[in-house]
C-alpha positions in Angstrom: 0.0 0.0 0.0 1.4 3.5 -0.7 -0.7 6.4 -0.5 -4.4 6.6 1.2 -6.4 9.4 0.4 -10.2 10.3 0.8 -11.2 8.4 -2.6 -9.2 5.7 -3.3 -6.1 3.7 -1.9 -3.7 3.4 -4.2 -1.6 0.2 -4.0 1.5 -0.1 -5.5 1.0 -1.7 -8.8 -1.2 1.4 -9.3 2.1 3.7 -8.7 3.2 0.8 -11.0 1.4 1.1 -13.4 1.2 5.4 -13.2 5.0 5.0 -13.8 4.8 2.5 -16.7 2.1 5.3 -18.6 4.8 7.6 -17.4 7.8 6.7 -18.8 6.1 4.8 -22.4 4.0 8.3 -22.6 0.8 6.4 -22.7 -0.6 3.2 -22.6 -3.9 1.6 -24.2 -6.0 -0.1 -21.6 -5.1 -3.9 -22.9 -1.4 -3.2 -22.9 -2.4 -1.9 -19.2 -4.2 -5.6 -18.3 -0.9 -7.4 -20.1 2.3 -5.3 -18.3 0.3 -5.9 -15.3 -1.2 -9.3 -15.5 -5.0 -8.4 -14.5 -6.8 -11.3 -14.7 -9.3 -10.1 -17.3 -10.0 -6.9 -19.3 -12.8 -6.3 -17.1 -10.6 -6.1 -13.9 -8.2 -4.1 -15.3 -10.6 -1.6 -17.0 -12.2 -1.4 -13.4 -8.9 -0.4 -11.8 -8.2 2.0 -14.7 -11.8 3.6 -14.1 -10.9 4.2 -10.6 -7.3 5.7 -11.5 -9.4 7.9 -13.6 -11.7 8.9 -11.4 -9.0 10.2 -8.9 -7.0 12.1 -11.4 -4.0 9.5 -11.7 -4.6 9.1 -15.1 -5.8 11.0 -18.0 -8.1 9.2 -21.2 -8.2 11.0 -25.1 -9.4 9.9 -27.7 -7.0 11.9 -29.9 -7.3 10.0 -33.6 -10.4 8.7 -35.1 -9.7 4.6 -35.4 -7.5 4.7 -32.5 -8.3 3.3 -29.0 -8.6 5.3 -26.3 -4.8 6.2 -24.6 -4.1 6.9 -20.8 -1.8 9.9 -19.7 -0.6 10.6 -16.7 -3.1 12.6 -15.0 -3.0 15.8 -13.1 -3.0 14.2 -9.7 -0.6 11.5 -10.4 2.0 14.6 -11.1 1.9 15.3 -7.7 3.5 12.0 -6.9 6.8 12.0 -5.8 7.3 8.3 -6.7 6.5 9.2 -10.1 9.3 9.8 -12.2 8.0 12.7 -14.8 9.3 12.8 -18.5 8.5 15.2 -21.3 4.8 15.6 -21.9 5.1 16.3 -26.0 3.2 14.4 -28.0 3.5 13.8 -31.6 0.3 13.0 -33.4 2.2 11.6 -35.9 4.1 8.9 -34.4 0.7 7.2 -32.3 0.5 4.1 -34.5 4.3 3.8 -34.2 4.8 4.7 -30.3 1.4 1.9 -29.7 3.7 -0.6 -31.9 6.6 0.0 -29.8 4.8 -1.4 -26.2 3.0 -4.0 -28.0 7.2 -4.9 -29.4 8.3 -4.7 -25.7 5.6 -7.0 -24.9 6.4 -9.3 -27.1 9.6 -9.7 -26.4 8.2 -10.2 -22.6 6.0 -12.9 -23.5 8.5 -14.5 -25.5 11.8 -13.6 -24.7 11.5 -13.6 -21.1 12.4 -10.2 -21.0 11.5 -8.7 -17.7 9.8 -5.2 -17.4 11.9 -3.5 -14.8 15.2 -4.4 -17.2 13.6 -2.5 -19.8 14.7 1.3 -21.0 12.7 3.6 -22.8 13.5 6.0 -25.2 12.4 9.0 -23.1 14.6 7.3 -20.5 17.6 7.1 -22.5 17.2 10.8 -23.4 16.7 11.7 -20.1 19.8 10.3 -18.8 21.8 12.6 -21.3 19.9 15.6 -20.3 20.0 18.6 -22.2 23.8 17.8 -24.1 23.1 17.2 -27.7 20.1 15.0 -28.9 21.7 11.7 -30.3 20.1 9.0 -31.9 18.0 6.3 -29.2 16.5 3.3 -30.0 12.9 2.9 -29.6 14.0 0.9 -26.5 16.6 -1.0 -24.7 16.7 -3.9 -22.3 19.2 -6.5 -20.8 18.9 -10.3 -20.2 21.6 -12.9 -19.4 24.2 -10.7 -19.0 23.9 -9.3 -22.6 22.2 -5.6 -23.9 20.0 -5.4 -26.8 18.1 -2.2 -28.2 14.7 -2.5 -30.5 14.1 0.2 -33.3 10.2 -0.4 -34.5 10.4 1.0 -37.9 7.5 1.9 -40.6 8.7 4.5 -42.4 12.0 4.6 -44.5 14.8 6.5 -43.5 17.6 8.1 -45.7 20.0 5.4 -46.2 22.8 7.5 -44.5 20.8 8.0 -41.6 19.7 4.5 -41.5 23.5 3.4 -41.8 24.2 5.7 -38.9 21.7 4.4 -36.7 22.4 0.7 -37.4 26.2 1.6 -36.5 25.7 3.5 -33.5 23.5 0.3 -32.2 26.4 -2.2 -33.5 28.5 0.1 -31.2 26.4 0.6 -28.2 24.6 -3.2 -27.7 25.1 -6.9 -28.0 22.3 -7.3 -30.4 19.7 -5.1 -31.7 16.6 -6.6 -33.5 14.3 -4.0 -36.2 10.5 -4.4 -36.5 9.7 -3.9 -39.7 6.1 -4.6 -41.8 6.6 -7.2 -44.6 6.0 -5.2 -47.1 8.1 -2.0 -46.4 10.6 -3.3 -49.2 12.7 -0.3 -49.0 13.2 -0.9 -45.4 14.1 -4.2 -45.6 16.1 -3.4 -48.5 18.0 -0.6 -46.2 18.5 -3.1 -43.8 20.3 -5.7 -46.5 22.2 -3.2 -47.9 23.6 -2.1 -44.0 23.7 -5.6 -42.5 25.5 -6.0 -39.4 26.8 -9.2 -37.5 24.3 -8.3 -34.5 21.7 -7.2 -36.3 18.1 -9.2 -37.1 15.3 -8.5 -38.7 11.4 -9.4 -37.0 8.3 -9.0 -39.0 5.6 -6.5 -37.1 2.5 -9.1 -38.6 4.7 -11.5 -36.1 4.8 -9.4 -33.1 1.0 -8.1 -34.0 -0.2 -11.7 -34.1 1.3 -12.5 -30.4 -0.2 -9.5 -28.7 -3.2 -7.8 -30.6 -6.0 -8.8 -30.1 -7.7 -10.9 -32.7 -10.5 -9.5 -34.6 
């Protein structure tokens, strides 16, 4: 238990799960019930209601076809076990930043990654502060003694810039794995072309069909 207050007790996977919205700058409500292991959708979206309720976290619906996402809310800023990152939000890059938790998940479900030895990008770049921005990977984590990052990737890069990302991973991590749709041929083809020894390629319809649900 960590903080009581006239509405609602919050326990600590809730300050859990306020940090997790936190630091992956919003969740959807079924990668919520999965990071968290709720027993159903049902429980979780109760818990989430409640969270809600109290301020701890924030619902939009920003895009039509998009789920509803959970911000941080106003009173969950006031937490001091809260670690706060940068607010911004790009529109642009919602499909991309919803792929990039549903990645990490997969790689929990099926790499045995755990959670806590994850990194975020907006952790990585705050760890650097305000020096100049350098290129991050969508995020990093560690398991048996080795590091790996994850770029999730849907839209084609120069090749120079892709060459320089690829580089600065092959530098900075053991191994570092690109999610990439089947058909973005000029991705793929990029990633041919700049091939390294710990690089590997995973298809996003592979991760998708592991942890979206089915329609």
């Amino acid at each position: 238990m960590a903080r009581t207050d006239t509405k609602l007790i919050l326990m600590e996977r809730d300050i859990a799960i306020i940090n997790e919205v936190s630091r992956w700058r919003f969740l959807l409500g079924r990668q919520i019930k999965e990071l968290f292991s709720f027993p159903s959708q049902r429980a979780c979206d109760r818990r989430i209601e409640k969270l809600t309720k109290n301020g701890y976290l924030e619902p939009k619906n920003i895009l039509v076809g998009f789920p509803r996402l959970y911000f941080l809310g106003s009173q969950a800023k006031k937490l001091e076990t809260v670690v706060r990152y940068s607010t911004k939000q790009n529109l642009s890059r919602i499909d991309h930043d919803i792929a990039v938790v549903d990645t990490a998940l997969y790689f929990i479900k099926n790499y045995g990654v755990k959670l806590e030895n994850i990194m975020t990008e907006r952790q990585l770049r705050a760890e650097d502060g305000f020096g100049i921005r350098t290129h991050k990977p969508d995020f990093v984590f560690s398991i048996r003694g080795k590091t790996a990052c994850t770029e999730v990737e849907f839209t084609a890069k120069s090749k120079e810039k892709f060459t320089e990302n690829m580089t600065t991973n092959f530098m900075n991590y053991d191994h570092q794995f690109w999610i990439v749709p089947q058909n973005q041929k000029k991705i793929l083809a990029l990633f041919n072309d700049t091939n390294m020894a710990n690089s590997r390629v995973i298809y996003w319809e592979i991760i998708a069909s592991h942890v979206r649900p089915k329609k």
